[in-house]
LUMMI-122836 format. One line per 8 residues: number of its first residue (from 1); for each residue x, y, z of C-alpha. Coordinates in nm, 3 decimals. Each point is the difference from the previous one (the first is absolute). Layout:
<mivexs>
NUM) X Y Z | ...
</mivexs>
This chain:
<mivexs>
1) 12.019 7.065 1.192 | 0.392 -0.082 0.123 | -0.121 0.121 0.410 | -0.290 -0.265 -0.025 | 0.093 -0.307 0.205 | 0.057 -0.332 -0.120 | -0.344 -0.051 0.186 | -0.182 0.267 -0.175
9) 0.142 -0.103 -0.353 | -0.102 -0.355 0.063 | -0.414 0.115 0.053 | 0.029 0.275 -0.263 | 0.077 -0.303 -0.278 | -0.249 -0.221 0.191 | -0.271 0.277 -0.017 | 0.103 0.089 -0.384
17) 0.064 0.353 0.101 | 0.374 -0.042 -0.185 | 0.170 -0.266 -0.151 | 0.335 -0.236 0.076 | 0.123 0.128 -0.336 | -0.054 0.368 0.102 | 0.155 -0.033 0.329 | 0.318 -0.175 -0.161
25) -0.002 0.216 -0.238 | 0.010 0.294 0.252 | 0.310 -0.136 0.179 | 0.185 -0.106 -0.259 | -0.009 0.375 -0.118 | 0.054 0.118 0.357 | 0.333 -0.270 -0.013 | 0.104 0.143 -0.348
33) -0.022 0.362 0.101 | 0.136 -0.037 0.384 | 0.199 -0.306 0.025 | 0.343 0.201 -0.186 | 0.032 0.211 0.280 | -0.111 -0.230 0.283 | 0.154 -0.321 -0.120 | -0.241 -0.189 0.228
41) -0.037 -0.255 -0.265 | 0.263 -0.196 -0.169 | -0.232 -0.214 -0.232 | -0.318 0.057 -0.126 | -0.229 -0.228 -0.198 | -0.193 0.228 -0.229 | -0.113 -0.267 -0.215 | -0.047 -0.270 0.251
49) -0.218 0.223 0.208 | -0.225 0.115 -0.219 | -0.037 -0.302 -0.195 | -0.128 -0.130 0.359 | -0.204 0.300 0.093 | -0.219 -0.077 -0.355 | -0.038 -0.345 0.107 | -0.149 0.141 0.349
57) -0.236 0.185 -0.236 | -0.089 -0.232 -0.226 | -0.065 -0.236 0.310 | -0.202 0.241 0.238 | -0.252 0.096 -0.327 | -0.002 -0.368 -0.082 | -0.109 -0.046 0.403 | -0.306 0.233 0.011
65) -0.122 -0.075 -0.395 | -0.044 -0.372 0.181 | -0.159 0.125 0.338 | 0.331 -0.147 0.209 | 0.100 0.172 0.348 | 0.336 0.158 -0.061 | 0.040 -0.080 0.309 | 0.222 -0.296 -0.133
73) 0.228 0.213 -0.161 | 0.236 0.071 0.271 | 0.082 0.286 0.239 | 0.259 0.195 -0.200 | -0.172 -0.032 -0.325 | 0.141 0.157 -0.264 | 0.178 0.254 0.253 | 0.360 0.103 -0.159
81) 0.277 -0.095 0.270 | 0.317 -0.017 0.014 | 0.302 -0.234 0.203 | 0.331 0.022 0.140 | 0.302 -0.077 -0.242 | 0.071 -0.273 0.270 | -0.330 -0.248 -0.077 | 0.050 -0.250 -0.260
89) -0.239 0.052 -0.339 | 0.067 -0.268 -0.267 | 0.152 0.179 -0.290 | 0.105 0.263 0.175 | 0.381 0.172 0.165 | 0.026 -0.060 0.370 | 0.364 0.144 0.078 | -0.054 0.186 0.331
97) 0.247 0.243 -0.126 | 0.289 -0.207 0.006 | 0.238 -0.055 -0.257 | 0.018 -0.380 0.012 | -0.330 -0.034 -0.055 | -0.084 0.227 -0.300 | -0.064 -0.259 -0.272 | -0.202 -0.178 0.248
105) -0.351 -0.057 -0.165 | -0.300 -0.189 0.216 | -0.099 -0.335 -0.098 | -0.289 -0.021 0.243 | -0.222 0.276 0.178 | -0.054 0.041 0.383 | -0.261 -0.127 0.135 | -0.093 0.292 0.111
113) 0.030 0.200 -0.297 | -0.218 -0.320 -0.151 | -0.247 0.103 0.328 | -0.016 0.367 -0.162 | -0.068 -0.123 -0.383 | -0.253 -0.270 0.100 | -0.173 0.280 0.199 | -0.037 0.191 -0.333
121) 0.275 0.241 0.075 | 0.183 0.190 -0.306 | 0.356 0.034 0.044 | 0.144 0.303 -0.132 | 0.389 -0.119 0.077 | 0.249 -0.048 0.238 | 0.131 0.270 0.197 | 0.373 0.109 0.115
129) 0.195 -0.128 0.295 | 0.318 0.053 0.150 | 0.267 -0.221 -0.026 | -0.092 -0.334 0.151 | -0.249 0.160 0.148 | 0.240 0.125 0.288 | -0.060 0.377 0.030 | -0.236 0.232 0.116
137) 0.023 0.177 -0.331 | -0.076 -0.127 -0.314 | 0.319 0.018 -0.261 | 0.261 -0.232 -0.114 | 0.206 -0.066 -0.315 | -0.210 -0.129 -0.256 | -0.328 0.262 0.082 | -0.055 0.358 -0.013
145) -0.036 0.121 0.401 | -0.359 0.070 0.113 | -0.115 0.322 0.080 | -0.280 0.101 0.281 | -0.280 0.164 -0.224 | -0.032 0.245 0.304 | 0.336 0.127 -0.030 | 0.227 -0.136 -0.320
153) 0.341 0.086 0.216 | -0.136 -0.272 0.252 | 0.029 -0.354 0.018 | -0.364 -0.166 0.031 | 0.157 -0.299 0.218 | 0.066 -0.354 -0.091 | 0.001 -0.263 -0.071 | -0.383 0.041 -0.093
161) 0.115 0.334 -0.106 | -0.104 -0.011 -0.410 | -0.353 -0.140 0.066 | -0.013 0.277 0.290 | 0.086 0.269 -0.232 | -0.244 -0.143 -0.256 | -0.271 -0.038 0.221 | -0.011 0.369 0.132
169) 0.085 0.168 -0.318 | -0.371 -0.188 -0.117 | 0.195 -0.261 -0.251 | -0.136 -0.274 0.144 | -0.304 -0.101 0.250 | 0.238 -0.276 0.199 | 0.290 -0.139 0.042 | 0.152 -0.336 0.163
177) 0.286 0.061 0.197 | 0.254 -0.180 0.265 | 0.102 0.100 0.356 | 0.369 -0.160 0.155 | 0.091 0.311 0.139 | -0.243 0.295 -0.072 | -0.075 -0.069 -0.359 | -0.355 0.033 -0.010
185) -0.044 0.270 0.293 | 0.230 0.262 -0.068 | -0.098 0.055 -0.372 | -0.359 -0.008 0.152 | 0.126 0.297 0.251 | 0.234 0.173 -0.251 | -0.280 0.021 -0.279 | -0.337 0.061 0.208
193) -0.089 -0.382 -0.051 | -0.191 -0.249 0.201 | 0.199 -0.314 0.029 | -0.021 -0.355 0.139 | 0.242 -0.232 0.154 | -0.179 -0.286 0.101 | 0.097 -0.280 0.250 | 0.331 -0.166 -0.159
201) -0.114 -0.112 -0.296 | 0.271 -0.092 -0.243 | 0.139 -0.320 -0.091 | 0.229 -0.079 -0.275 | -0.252 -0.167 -0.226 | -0.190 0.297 -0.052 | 0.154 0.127 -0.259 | 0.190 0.325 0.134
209) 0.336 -0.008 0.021 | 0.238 0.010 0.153 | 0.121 -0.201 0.088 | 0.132 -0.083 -0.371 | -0.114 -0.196 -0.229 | 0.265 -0.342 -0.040 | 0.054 0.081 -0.369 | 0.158 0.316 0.119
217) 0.177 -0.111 0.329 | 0.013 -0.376 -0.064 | -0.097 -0.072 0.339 | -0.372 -0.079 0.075 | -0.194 0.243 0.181 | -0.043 -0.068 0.372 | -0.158 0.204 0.226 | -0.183 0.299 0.052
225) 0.059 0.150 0.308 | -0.131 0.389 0.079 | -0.162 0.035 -0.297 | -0.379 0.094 -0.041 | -0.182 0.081 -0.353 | -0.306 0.243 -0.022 | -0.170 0.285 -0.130 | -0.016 0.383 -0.013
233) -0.275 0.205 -0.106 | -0.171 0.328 0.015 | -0.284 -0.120 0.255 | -0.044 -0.258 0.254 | -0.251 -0.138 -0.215 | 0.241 -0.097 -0.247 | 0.263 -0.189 0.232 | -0.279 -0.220 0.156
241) -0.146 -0.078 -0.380 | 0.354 -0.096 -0.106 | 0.070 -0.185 0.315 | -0.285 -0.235 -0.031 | 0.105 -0.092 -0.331 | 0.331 -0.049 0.047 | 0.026 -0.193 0.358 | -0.287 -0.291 -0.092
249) 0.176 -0.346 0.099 | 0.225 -0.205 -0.222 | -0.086 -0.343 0.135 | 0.293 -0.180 -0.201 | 0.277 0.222 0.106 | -0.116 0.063 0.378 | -0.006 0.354 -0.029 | -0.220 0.277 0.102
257) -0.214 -0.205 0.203 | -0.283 0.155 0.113 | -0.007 0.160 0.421 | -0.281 0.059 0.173 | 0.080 0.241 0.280 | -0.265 0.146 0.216 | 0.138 0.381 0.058 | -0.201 0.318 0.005
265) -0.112 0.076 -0.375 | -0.287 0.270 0.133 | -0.123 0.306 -0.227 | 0.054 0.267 0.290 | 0.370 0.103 0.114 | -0.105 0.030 0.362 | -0.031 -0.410 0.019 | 0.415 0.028 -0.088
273) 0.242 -0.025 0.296 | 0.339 0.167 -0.183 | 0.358 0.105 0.109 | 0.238 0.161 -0.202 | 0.364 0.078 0.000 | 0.245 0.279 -0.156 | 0.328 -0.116 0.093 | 0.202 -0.289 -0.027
281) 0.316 -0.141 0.127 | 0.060 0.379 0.106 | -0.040 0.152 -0.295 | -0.349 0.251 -0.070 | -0.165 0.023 -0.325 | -0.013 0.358 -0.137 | -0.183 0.279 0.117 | -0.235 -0.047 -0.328
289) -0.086 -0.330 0.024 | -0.034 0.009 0.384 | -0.275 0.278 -0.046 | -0.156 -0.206 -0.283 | 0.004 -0.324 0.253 | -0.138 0.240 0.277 | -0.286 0.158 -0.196 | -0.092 -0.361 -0.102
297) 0.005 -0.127 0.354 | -0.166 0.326 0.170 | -0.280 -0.072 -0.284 | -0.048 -0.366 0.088 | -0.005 0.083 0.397 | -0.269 0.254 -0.127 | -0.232 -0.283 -0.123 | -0.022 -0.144 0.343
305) 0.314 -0.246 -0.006 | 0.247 -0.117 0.277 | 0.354 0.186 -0.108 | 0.290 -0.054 0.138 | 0.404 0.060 -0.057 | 0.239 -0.281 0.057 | 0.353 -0.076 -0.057 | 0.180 -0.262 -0.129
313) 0.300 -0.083 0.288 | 0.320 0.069 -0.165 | 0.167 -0.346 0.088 | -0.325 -0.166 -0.213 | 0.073 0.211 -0.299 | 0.362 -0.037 -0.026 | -0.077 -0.409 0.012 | -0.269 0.099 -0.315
321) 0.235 0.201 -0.199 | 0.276 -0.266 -0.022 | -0.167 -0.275 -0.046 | -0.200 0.149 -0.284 | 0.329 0.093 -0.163 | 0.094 -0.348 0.026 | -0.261 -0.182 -0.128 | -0.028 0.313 -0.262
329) 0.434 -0.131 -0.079 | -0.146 -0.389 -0.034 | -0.352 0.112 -0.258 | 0.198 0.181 -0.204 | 0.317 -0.157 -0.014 | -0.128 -0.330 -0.081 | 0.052 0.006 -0.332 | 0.283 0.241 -0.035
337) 0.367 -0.119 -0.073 | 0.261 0.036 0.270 | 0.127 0.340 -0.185 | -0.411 0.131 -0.057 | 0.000 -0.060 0.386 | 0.319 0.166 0.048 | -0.133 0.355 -0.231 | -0.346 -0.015 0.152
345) 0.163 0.059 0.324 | 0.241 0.222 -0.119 | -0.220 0.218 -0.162 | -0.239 0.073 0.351 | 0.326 -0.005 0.175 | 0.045 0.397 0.068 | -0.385 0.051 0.018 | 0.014 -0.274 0.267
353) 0.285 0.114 0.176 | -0.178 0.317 0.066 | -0.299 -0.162 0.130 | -0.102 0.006 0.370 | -0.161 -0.330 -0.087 | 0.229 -0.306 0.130 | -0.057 -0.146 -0.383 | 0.336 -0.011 -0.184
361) 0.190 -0.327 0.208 | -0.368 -0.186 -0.023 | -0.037 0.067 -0.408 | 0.372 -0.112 0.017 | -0.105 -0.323 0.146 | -0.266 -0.043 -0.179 | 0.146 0.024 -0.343 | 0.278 -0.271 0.127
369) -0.303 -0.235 -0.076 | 0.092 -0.229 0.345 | -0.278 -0.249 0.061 | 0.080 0.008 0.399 | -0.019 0.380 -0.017 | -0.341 -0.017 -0.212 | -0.135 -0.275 0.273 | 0.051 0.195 0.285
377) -0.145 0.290 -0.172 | -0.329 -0.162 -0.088 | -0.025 -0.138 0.387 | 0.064 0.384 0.125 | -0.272 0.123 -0.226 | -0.243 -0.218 0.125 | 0.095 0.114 0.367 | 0.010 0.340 -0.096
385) -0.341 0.029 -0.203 | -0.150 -0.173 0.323 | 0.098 0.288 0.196 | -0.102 0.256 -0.221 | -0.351 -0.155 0.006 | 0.001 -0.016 0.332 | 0.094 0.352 0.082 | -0.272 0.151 -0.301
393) -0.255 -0.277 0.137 | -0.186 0.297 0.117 | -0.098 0.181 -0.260 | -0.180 -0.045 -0.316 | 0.198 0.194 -0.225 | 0.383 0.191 0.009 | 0.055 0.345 -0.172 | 0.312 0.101 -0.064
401) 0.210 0.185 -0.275 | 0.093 -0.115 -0.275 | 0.334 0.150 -0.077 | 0.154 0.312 0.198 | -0.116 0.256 -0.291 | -0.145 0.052 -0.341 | 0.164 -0.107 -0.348 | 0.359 0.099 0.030
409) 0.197 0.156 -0.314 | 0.166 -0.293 -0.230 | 0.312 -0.109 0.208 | 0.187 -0.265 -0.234 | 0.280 -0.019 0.264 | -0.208 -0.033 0.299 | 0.109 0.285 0.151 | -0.157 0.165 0.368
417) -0.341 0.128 -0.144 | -0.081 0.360 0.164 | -0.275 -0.010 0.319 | -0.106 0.278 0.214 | 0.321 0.199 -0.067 | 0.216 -0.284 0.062 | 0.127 -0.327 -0.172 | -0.117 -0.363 0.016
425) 0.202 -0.308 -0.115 | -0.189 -0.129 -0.292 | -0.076 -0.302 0.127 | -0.142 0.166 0.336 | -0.208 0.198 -0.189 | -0.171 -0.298 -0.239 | -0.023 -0.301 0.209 | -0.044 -0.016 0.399
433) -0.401 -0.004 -0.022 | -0.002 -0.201 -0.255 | 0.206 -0.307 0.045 | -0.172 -0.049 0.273 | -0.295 -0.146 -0.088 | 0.188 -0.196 -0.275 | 0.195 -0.212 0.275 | -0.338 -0.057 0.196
441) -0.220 -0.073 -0.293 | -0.292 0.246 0.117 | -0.200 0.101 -0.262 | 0.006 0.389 -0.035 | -0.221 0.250 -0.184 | 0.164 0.370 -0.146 | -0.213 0.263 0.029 | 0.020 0.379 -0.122
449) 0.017 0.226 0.276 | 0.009 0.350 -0.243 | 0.246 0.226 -0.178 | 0.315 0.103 0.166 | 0.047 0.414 -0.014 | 0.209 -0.083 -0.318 | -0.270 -0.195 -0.204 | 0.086 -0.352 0.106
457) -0.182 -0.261 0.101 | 0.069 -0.229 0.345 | -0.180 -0.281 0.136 | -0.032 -0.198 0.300 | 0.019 -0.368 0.049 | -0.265 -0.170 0.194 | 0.114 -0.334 0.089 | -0.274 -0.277 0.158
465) 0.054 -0.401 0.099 | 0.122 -0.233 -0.239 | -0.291 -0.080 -0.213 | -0.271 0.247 0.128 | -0.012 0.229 -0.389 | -0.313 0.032 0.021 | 0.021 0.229 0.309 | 0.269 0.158 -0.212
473) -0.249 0.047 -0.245 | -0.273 0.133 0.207 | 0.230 0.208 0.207 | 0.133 0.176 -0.354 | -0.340 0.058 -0.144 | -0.149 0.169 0.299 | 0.351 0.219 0.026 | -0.053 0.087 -0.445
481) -0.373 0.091 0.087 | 0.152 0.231 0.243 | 0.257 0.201 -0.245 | 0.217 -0.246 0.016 | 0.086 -0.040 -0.390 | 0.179 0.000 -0.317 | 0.100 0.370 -0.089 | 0.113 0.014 -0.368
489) 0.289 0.175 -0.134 | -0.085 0.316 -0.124 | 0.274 -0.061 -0.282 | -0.194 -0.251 -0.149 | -0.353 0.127 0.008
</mivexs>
């Protein structure tokens, strides 16, 4: 029952062929049996859940005893989910992690947790984040680390990293995560998940933080710059589901207004026109994920489509890396004291120093919190999205890797992380591919591309135009019905 999709469980209630109370029931054991080792979730709602999932029952026999369509009853009902530590759930600890914040209980819920519960969703609880949400793995001071249920000695990513973990060990059907620098596509890669980052989404009204709440910084949240919330899942099917629920307008607050973009959404690959990349800023991803990327692309050009390599010119991507490290200094820093500022820095110093990414004098500036510096850095965005645009304007989707390898042993001090026989600087290793796409807002899909020779999973990221998921969608669907899926962890059969 746990390697059913949220899509499957959500017609096997309908249909009467199980129950919400079985399903819950099913995870919550899964959670009680797994979660020890894993630590992929740092609060569960036994009670609340199941208490729910009887309601869904009670409901859905109450629906066909009167003749109703269930149609009504919402897309994800009674499907057990779960959500990032980082989304605001009345009643409920939001800390990210972080020790200022760990008495800090939610008065409100996200809208787009609200989204989720009005759908008929179950939450099963909130899963673990780094601190602050600034790592690519998931461990801090106040939570257990994560493990990668494909190898315990690895790090599943971050700073989705719990609800990654607890999606592929089968503890949950779903999980809503956040992207400002990777978040929702490495776990994705690093755990065999499909993942979405849609077209910059977040605001800071949504209910994610950070930036922090004012009862914990005393300053009033103000902007939300980078960031992007979404989903992961164990089939395409599942991301577009929960992206339809989650992204409907909010006419009061102005957000998530609705695009219509005309872009190829066809059924067949060979209508696609794609390039792909697997180097950046001189720096090539692993032999494993290169040969995962390649396989993928070699399939696609097999079905009939246009192919081609490109490269990003080196000048354009040093530009991208520091100003995303800038305007990564002024989201987070926001609502950090002058000394928080100060240790956040201090603590990516060596990792940054290492780098071959230009990053650590931008975060610097960033975290000074200068208005001038953060007004000039919103004008060069604009410029430099509008040249990215113009030199993908060809194509109607980018491949690319995700992160130069697999799931990387846990590395608390951000050490070099071993590739190929050689070293790469942590940071090298984690972010080029993705940042990307977080300075230029593109929405981008992360597919599995297989099993690396040690067991691990890696995926590719297929990027497309700002606002054109649904040739995302299309594009991951046909690539799934090709092999192109979930593998489970044999640890957790």
């Amino acid at each position: 029952m746990h390697r059913l999709t949220a899509s499957q469980v959500a017609e096997s209630i309908l249909h009467g062929d199980t129950s919400s109370t079985e399903v819950t029931n099913h995870y919550l054991n899964r959670i009680s049996k797994y979660n020890n080792h894993l630590h992929a979730y740092v609060f569960i709602d036994k009670e609340g859940a199941l208490s729910k999932a009887k309601e869904c029952d009670r409901i859905l026999a109450d629906y066909k005893k009167k003749g109703l369509s269930t149609a009504e009853l919402g897309p994800l009902f009674g499907v057990p989910i779960s959500i990032k530590e980082s989304f605001a759930w009345v009643g409920t600890a939001t800390t990210l992690n972080y020790p200022p914040m760990k008495n800090f209980i939610a008065t409100n819920t996200s809208v787009l947790v609200q989204r989720l519960l009005d759908a008929g969703a179950i939450i099963l609880g909130k899963t673990n984040v780094p601190t602050l949400l600034a790592d690519i793995q998931t461990a801090g001071p106040l939570y257990p680390t994560s493990n990668n249920p494909y190898d315990m000695s690895r790090t599943p990513g971050g700073s989705t990293g719990g609800g990654a973990a607890a999606l592929a060990a089968g503890l949950s059907t779903l999980e809503l995560g956040s992207d400002i620098g990777g978040s929702i596509r490495n776990p994705s890669n690093f755990c065999g998940l499909f993942g979405l980052k849609p077209t910059e989404n977040g605001t800071t009204s949504d209910g994610h933080f950070p930036p922090l709440p004012k009862s914990v910084s005393g300053r009033t949240p103000g902007i939300s710059v980078l960031n992007n919330t979404g989903p992961l899942a164990r089939s395409v099917a599942d991301l577009e589901r929960a992206y339809h629920v989650l992204y409907q307008p909010d006419w009061q607050q102005l957000q998530y207004m609705p695009v219509q973009r005309k872009h190829c959404s066809s059924p067949n690959l060979g209508d696609y026109s794609f390039a792909y990349f697997d180097g950046l800023h001189g720096m090539q991803a692993g032999r494993e994920a290169r040969y995962g990327l390649e396989k993928m692309v070699q399939r696609i050009a097999g079905q009939g489509a246009k192919v081609e390599k490109i490269e990003l010119p080196k000048p354009l991507t040093e530009r991208m890396f520091k100003l995303w490290a800038r305007l990564f200094g002024f989201m987070m820093g926001q609502n950090l004291s002058w000394p928080m500022r100060k240790l956040f820095y201090l603590s990516f110093r060596k990792a940054l120093s290492q780098s071959q990414l230009p990053a650590k004098e931008d975060l610097k500036k960033g975290l000074s919190l200068n208005y001038h510096v953060f007004s000039e850095a919103m004008a060069e965005r604009q410029q430099l999205i509008a040249e990215i645009n113009a030199l993908l304007a060809p194509y109607d989707a980018i491949l690319s890797p995700t992160s130069m390898g697999p799931a990387f042993p846990h590395n608390p001090k951000h050490a070099p992380i071993p590739l190929d026989g050689e070293h790469m600087p942590y940071i090298d290793y984690c972010l080029p591919f993705v940042v990307l796409y977080n300075l230029t807002g593109h929405p981008v899909l992360t597919v599995p591309s297989g099993l690396s020779e040690n067991g691990l999973p890696i995926g590719v990221s297929i990027a497309a135009p700002h606002h054109a998921e649904a040739s995302l969608f299309a594009i991951g669907k046909q690539l799934e019905s090709l092999g192109y899926a979930f593998t489970p962890p044999t640890n957790f059969a």
